[in-house]
MARNUKOL-945205 format. One record per residue (C-alpha): residue in one letter; y, z, x. Coordinates in steps of 0.1 Angstrom, whole numbers, plus 5000, padded with zeros to 4 digits. Example, Ala and Ser with C-alpha at 12.3 -4.5 7.8 and 13.67 -1.06 7.14 Angstrom:
<recs>
+------+-------+------+------+
: resn : north :   up : east :
+------+-------+------+------+
:    a :  4955 : 5078 : 5123 :
:    s :  4989 : 5071 : 5137 :
+------+-------+------+------+
</recs>
This chain:
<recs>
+------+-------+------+------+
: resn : north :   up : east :
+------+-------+------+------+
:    x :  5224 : 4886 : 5018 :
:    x :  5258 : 4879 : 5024 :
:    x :  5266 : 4860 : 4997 :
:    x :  5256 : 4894 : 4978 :
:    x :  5279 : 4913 : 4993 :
:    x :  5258 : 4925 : 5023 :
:    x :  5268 : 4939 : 5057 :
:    x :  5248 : 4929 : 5090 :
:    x :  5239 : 4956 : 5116 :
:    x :  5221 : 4960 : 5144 :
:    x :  5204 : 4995 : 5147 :
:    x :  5194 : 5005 : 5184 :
:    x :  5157 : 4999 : 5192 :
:    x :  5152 : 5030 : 5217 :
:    x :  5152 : 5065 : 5195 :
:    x :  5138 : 5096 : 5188 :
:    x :  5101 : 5100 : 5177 :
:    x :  5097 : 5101 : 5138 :
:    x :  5072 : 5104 : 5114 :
:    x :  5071 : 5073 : 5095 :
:    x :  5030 : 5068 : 5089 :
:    x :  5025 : 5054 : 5122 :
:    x :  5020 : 5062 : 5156 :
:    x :  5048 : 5055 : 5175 :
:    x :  5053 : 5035 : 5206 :
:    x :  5067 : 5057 : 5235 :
:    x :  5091 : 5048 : 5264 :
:    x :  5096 : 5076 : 5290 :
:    x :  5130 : 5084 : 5304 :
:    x :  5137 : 5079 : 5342 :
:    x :  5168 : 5104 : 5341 :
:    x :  5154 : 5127 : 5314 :
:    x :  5115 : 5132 : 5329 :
:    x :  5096 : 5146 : 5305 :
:    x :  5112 : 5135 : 5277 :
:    x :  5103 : 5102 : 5255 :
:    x :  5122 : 5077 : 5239 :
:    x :  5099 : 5064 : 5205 :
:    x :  5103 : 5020 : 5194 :
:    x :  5116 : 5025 : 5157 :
:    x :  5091 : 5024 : 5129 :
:    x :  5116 : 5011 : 5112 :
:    x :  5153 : 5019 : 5110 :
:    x :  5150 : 5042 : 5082 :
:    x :  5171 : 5071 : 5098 :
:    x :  5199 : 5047 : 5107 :
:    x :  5206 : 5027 : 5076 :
:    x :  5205 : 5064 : 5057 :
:    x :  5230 : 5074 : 5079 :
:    x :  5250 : 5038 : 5077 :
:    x :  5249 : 5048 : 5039 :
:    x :  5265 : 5082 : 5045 :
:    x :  5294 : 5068 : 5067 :
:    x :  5306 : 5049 : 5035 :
:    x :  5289 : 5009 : 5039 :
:    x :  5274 : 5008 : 5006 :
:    x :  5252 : 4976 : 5015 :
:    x :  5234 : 4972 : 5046 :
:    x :  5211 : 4949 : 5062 :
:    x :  5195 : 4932 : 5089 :
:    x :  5163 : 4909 : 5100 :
:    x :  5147 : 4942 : 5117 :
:    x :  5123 : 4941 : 5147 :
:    x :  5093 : 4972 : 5142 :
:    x :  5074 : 4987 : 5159 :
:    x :  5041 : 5007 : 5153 :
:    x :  5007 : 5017 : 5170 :
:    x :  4982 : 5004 : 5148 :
:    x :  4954 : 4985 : 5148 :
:    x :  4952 : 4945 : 5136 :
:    x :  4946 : 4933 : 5102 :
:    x :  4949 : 4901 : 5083 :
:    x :  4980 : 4907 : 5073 :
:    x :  4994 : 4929 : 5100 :
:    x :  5001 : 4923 : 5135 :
:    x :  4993 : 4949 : 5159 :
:    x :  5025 : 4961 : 5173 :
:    x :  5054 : 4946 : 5164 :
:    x :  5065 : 4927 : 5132 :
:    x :  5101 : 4918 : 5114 :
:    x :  5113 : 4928 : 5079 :
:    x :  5142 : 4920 : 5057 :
:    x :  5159 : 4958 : 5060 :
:    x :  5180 : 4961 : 5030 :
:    x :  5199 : 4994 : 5023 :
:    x :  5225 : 5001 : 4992 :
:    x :  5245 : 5035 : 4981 :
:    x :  5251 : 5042 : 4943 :
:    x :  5215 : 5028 : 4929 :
:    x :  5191 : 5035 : 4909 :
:    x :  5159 : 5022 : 4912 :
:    x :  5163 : 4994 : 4886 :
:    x :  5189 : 4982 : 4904 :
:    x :  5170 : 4980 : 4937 :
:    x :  5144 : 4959 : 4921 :
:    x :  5172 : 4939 : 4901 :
:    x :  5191 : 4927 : 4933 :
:    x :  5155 : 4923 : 4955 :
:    x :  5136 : 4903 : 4930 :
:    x :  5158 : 4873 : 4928 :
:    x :  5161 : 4872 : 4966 :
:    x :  5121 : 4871 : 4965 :
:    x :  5122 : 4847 : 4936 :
:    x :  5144 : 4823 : 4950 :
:    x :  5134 : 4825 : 4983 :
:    x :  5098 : 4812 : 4973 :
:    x :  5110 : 4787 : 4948 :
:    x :  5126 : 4765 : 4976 :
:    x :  5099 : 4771 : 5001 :
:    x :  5066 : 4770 : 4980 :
:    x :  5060 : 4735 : 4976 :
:    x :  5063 : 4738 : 4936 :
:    x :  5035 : 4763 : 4933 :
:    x :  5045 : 4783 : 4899 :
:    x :  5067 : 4817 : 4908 :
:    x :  5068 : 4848 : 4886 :
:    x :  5097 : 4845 : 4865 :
:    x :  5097 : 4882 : 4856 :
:    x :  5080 : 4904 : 4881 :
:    x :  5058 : 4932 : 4859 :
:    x :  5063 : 4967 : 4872 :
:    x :  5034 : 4984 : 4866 :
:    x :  5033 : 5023 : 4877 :
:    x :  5008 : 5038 : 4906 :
:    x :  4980 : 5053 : 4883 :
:    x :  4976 : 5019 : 4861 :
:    x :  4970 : 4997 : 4893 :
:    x :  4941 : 5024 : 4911 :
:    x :  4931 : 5022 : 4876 :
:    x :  4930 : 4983 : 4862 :
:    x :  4925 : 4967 : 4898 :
:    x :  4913 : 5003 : 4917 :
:    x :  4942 : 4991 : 4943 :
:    x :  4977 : 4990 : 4946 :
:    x :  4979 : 4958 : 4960 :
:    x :  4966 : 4943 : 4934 :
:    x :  4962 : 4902 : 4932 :
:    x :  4974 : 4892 : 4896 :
:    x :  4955 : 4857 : 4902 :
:    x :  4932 : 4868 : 4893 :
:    x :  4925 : 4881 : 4852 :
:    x :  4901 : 4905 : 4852 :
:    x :  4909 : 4941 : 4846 :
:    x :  4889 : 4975 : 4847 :
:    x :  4880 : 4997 : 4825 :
:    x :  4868 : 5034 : 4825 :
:    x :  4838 : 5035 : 4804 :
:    x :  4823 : 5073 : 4813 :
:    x :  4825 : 5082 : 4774 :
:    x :  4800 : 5056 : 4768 :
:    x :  4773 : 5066 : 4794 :
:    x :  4774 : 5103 : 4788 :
:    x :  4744 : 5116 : 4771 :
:    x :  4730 : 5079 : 4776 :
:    x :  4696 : 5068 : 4782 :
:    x :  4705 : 5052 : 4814 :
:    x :  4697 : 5087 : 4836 :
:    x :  4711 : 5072 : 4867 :
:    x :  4746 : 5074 : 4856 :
:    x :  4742 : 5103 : 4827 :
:    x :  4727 : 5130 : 4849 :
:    x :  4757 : 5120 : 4877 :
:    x :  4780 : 5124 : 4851 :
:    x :  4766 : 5162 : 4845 :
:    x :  4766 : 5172 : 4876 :
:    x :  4800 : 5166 : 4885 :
:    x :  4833 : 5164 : 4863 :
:    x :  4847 : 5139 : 4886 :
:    x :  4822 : 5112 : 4884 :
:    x :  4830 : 5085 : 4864 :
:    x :  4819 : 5050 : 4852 :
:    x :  4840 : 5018 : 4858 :
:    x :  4837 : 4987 : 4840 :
:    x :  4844 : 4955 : 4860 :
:    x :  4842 : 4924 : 4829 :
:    x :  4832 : 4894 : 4844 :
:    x :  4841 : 4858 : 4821 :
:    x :  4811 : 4833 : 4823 :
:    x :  4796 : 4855 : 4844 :
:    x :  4767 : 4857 : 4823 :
:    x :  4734 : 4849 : 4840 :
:    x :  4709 : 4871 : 4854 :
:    x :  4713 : 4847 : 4887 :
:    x :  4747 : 4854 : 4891 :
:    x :  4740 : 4893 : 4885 :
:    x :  4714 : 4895 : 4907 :
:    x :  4736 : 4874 : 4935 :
:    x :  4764 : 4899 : 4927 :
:    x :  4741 : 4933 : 4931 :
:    x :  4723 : 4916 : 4964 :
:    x :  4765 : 4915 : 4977 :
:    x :  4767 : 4954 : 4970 :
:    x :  4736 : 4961 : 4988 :
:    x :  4748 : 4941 : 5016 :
:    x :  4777 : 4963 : 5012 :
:    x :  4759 : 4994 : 5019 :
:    x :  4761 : 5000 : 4978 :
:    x :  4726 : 5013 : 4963 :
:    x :  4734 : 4986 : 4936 :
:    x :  4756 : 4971 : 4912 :
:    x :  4748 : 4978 : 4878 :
:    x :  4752 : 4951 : 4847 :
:    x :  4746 : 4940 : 4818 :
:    x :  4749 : 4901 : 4809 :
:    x :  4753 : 4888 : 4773 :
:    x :  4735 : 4862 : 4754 :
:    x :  4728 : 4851 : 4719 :
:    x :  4742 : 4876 : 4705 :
:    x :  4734 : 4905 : 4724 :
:    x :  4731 : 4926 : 4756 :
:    x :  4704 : 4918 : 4784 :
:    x :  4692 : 4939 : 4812 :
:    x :  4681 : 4971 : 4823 :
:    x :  4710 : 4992 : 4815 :
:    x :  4714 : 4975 : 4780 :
:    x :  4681 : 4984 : 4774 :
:    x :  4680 : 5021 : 4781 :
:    x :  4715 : 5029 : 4763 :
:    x :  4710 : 5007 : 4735 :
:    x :  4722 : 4984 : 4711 :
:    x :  4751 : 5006 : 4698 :
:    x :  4764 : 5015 : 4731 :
:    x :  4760 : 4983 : 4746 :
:    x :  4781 : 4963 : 4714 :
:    x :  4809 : 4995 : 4723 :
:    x :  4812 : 4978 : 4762 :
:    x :  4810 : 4941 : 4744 :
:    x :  4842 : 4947 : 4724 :
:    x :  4856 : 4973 : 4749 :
:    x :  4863 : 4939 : 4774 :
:    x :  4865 : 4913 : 4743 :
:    x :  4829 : 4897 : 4762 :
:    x :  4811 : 4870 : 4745 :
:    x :  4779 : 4850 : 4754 :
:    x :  4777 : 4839 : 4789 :
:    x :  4801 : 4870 : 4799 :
:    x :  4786 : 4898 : 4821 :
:    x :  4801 : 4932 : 4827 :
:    x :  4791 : 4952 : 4861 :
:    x :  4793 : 4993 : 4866 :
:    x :  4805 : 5015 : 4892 :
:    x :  4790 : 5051 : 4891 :
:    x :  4807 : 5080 : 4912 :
:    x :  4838 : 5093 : 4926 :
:    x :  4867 : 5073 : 4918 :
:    x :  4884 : 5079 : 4953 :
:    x :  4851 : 5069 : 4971 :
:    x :  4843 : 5039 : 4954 :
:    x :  4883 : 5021 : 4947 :
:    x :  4876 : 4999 : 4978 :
:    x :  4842 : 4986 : 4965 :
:    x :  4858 : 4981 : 4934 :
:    x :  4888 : 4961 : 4942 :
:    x :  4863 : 4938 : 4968 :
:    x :  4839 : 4933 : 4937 :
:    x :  4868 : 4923 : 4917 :
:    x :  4881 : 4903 : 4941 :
:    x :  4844 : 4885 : 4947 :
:    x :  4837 : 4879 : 4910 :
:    x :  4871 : 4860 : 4908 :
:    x :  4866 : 4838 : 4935 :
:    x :  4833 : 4831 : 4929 :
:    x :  4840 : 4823 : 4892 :
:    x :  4869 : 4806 : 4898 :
:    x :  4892 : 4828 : 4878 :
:    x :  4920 : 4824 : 4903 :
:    x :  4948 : 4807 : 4900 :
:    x :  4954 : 4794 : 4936 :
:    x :  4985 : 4770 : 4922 :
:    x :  5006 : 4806 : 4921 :
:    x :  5025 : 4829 : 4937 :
:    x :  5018 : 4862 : 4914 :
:    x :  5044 : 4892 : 4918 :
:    x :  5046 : 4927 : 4907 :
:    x :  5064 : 4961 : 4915 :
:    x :  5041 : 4991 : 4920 :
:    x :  5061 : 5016 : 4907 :
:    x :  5059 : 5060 : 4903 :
:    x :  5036 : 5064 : 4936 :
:    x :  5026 : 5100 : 4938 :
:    x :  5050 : 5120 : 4964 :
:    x :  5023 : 5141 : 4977 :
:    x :  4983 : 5137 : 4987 :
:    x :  4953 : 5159 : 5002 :
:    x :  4954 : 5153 : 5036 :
:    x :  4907 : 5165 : 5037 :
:    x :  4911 : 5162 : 5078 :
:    x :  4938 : 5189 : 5080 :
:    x :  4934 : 5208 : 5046 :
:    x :  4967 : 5204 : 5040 :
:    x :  4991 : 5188 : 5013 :
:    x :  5010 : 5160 : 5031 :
:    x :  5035 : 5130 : 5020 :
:    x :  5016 : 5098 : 5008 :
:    x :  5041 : 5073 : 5013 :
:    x :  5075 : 5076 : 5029 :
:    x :  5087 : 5114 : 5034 :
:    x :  5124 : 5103 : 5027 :
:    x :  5119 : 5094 : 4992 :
:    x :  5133 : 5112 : 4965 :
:    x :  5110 : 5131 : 4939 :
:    x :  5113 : 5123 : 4905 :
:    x :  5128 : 5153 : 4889 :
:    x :  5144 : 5169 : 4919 :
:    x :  5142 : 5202 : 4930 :
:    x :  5132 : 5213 : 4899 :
:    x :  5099 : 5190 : 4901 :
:    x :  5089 : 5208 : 4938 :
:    x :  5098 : 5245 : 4929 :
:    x :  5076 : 5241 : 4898 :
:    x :  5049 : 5217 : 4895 :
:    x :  5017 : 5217 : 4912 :
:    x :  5026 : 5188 : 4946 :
:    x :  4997 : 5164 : 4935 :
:    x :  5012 : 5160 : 4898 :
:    x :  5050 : 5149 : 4914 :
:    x :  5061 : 5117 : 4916 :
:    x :  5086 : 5098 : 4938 :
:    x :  5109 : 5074 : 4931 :
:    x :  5093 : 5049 : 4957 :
:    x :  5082 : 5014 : 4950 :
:    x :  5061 : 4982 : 4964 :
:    x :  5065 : 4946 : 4963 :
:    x :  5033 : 4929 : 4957 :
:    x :  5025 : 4889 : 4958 :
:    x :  4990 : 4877 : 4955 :
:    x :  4974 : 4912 : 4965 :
:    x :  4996 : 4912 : 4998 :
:    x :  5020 : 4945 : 4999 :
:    x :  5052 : 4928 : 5011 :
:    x :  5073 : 4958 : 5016 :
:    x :  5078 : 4997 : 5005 :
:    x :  5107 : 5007 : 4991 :
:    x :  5125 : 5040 : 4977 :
:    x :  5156 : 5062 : 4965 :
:    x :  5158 : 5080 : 4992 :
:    x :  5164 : 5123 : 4994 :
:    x :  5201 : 5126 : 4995 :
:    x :  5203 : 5160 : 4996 :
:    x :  5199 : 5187 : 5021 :
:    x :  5180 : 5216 : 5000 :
:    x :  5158 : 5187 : 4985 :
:    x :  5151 : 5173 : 5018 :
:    x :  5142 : 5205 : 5034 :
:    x :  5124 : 5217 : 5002 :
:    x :  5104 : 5181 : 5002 :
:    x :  5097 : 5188 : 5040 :
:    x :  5086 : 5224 : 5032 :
:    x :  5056 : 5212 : 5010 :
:    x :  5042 : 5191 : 5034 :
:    x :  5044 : 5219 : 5063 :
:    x :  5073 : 5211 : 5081 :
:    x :  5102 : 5244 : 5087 :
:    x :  5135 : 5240 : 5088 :
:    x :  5139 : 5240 : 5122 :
:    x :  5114 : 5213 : 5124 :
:    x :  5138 : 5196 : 5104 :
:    x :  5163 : 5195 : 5120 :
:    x :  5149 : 5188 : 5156 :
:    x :  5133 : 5157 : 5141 :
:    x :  5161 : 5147 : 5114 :
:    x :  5189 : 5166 : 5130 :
:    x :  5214 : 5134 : 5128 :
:    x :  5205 : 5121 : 5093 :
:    x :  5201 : 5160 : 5078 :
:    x :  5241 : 5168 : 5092 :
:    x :  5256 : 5136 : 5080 :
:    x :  5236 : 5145 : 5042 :
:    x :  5257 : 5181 : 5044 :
:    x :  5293 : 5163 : 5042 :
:    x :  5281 : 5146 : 5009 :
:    x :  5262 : 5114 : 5006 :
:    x :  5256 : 5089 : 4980 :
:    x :  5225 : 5083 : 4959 :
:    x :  5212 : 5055 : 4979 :
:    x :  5181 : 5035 : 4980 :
:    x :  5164 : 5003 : 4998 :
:    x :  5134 : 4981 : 5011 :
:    x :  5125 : 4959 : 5036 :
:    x :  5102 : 4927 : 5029 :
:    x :  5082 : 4920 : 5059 :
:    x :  5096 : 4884 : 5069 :
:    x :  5058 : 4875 : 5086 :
:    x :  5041 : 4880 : 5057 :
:    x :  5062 : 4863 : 5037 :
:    x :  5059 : 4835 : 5059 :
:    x :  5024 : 4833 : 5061 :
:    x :  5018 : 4835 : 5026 :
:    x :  5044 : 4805 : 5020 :
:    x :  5024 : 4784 : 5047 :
:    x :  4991 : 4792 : 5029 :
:    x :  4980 : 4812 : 5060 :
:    x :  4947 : 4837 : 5058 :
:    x :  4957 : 4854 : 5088 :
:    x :  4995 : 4865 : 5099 :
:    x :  4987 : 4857 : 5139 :
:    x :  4986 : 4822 : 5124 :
:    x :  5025 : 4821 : 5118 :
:    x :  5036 : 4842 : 5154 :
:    x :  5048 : 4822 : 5179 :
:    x :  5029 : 4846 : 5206 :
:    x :  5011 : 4866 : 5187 :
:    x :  4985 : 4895 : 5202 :
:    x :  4946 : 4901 : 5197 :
:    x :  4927 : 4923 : 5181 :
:    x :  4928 : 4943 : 5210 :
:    x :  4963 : 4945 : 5204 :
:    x :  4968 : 4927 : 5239 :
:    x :  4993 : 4897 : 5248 :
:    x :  4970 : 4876 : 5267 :
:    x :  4996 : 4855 : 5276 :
:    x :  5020 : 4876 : 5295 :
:    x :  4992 : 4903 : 5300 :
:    x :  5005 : 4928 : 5286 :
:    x :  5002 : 4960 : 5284 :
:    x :  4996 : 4959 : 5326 :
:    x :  4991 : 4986 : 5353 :
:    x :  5022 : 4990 : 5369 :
:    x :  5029 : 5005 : 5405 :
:    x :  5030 : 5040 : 5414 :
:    x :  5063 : 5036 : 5428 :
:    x :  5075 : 5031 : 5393 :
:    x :  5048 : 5058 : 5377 :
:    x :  5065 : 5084 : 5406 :
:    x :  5103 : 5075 : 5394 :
:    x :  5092 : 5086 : 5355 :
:    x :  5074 : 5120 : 5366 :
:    x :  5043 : 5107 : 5354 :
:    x :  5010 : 5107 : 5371 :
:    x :  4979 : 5088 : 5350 :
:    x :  4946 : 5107 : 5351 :
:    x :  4917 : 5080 : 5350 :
:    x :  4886 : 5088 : 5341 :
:    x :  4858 : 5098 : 5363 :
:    x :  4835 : 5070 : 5348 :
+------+-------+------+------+
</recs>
């Protein structure tokens, strides 16, 4: 990073509450009682604000810190990132000075396992809609396919009367290379009943020609249209999703996922990158029944302020972007919102006031009225990079002291009661439960 021109900071760890996606951790203030200090999210507020005061290229190996619950790939509580921040950027040139870092970085430490040489950027919508994720894993070949217009009016009622009833159902095609046996079929529906699926639907192909039930009820016709929709041959098999695309995307990406690795369509030997690029700015929040931000609320939406005074929220885009290697999200990234009337506009649609604003954002929205740059960033999440280098399943496998599930240091044994002496100097009293 220095070598690039880079600056180093250090961004305080106790701030203000923000939302960032997260909960936030909360530290309450001896002198101040009553009031809470929050454990960054991230230091988005500060590097926007570093980019304001005129360093044009930030960054830092970042300590973050969010209440949420343990996955695979994510530690519960605390991780580090490669912060990165620059001021007069585009997008491209984001991606153009963070891809070689990536590139280079895994070259020397991925014991000669073959690198992207070009990472694909491949926008929002094509990803749900190829790999029905945006993390997708490029190991592995196989690639989607709606195939509704084939199924309508069909013989195979199942999917034809759904398809009636509701303008929103549709049909999904998941091709499946020397897949094509009714043992592996059958194997492959038993998985999706064990999923809590009523069934995964297929067809398998074999001299010539399509076999099972579904091939049977639409017909010959229909059934050549899926062959040469997925270029299938004998001993290839295609499975079907039926329903709400929304409802089913995690299915679909676990079904890809299992007919790869139980084919042996993935190429283990490689580390496979891509951008995710044009993620939508807004979604439906159904809990709330309201329109909220889908990704990071300090992006900037493609077309400006023209794009939020007059197209419907769910149709705009932002100018944010992911980093993806082998279906692991290393990072989010974005141009950020710049400017004041976008900001507030932005924050507007999603429910926030002005003076909501400027309670939460007050430092980051003043510096933004004495005229900032267009700047944008990312910040690669240094665990997961590790752990994918070291050929690690889960990320508590590279942490030196790393919590459960539970999200509790059973080392230190933390987090701990601590004496009401202490409780009685923060102004706080803890109500425990009757039971």
């Amino acid at each position: 990073m220095i070598k690039n021109d880079f600056l180093e900071f250090q961004t305080p760890i106790m701030t203000a509450s923000s939302p960032e996606g997260a909960r936030d951790f909360l530290i309450p203030s001896r002198i101040h009682q009553g009031s809470f200090y929050a454990l960054p999210q991230a230091p988005q507020q500060f590097k926007q604000i570093l980019m304001a005061s005129g360093f044009d290229k930030y960054f830092q190996i970042a300590p973050c810190f969010r209440d949420e619950d343990a996955r695979a790939d994510r530690s519960p509580g605390e991780f580090y990132q490669l912060d990165i921040e620059m001021s007069f950027v585009t997008q491209d040139d984001v991606l153009n000075t963070v891809e070689p870092i990536l590139r280079d970085l895994f070259e020397e430490f991925s014991s000669n396992k073959r690198i992207t040489k070009s990472f694909p950027r491949i926008p929002y919508l094509e990803s749900i809609s190829k790999y029905a994720t945006d993390k997708p894993d490029l190991r592995n070949p196989i690639e989607m396919s709606d195939v509704t217009d084939v199924f309508e009016d069909s013989g195979f009622k199942i999917f034809s009367e759904s398809i009636k009833k509701d303008d929103n159902v549709r049909v999904w095609g998941i091709p499946a290379k020397d897949g094509g046996s009714r043992a592996f079929c059958d194997k492959m529906n038993s998985w999706a009943i064990k999923e809590g699926q009523p069934g995964l639907g297929y067809i398998f192909f074999k001299d010539g020609s399509g076999s099972g039930p579904i091939a049977k009820n639409i017909g010959e016709e229909k059934t050549s249209a899926i062959k040469n929709k997925f270029n299938l041959s004998d001993n290839d098999a295609v499975f079907f999703i039926c329903g709400i695309p929304k409802t089913f995307l995690t299915f679909a990406s676990s079904a890809r996922d299992k007919i790869g690795n139980d084919l042996g369509l993935i190429n283990e030997d490689s580390f496979e990158f891509c951008w995710i690029v044009d993620f939508p700015m807004y979604e439906f929040d159904e809990i709330n029944k309201k329109i909220d931000f889908s990704h990071n609320p300090f992006s900037m939406p493609q077309g400006g302020m023209d794009a939020l005074e007059s197209l419907n929220p769910l149709e705009i885009k932002a100018f944010q972007y992911d980093i993806v290697c082998n279906g692991v999200e290393l990072s989010s990234g974005a141009i950020r919102n710049h400017k004041p009337e976008i900001l507030l506009k932005a924050f507007e649609i999603a429910g926030y006031d002005q003076g909501e604003v400027e309670k939460r954002f007050g430092a980051m929205n003043n510096a933004f009225k004495y005229g900032t740059p267009p700047h944008g960033g990312i910040a690669p999440g240094i665990d997961r990079i590790v752990m994918l280098l070291s050929g690690s399943d889960n990320i508590r496998e590279v942490i030196a002291f790393p919590m459960n599930q539970q999200a509790q240091d059973i080392l230190m044994g933390a987090p701990s009661k601590v004496s009401n002496e202490q409780l009685n100097e923060l102004g706080i009293s803890i109500n425990e439960d009757d039971d």
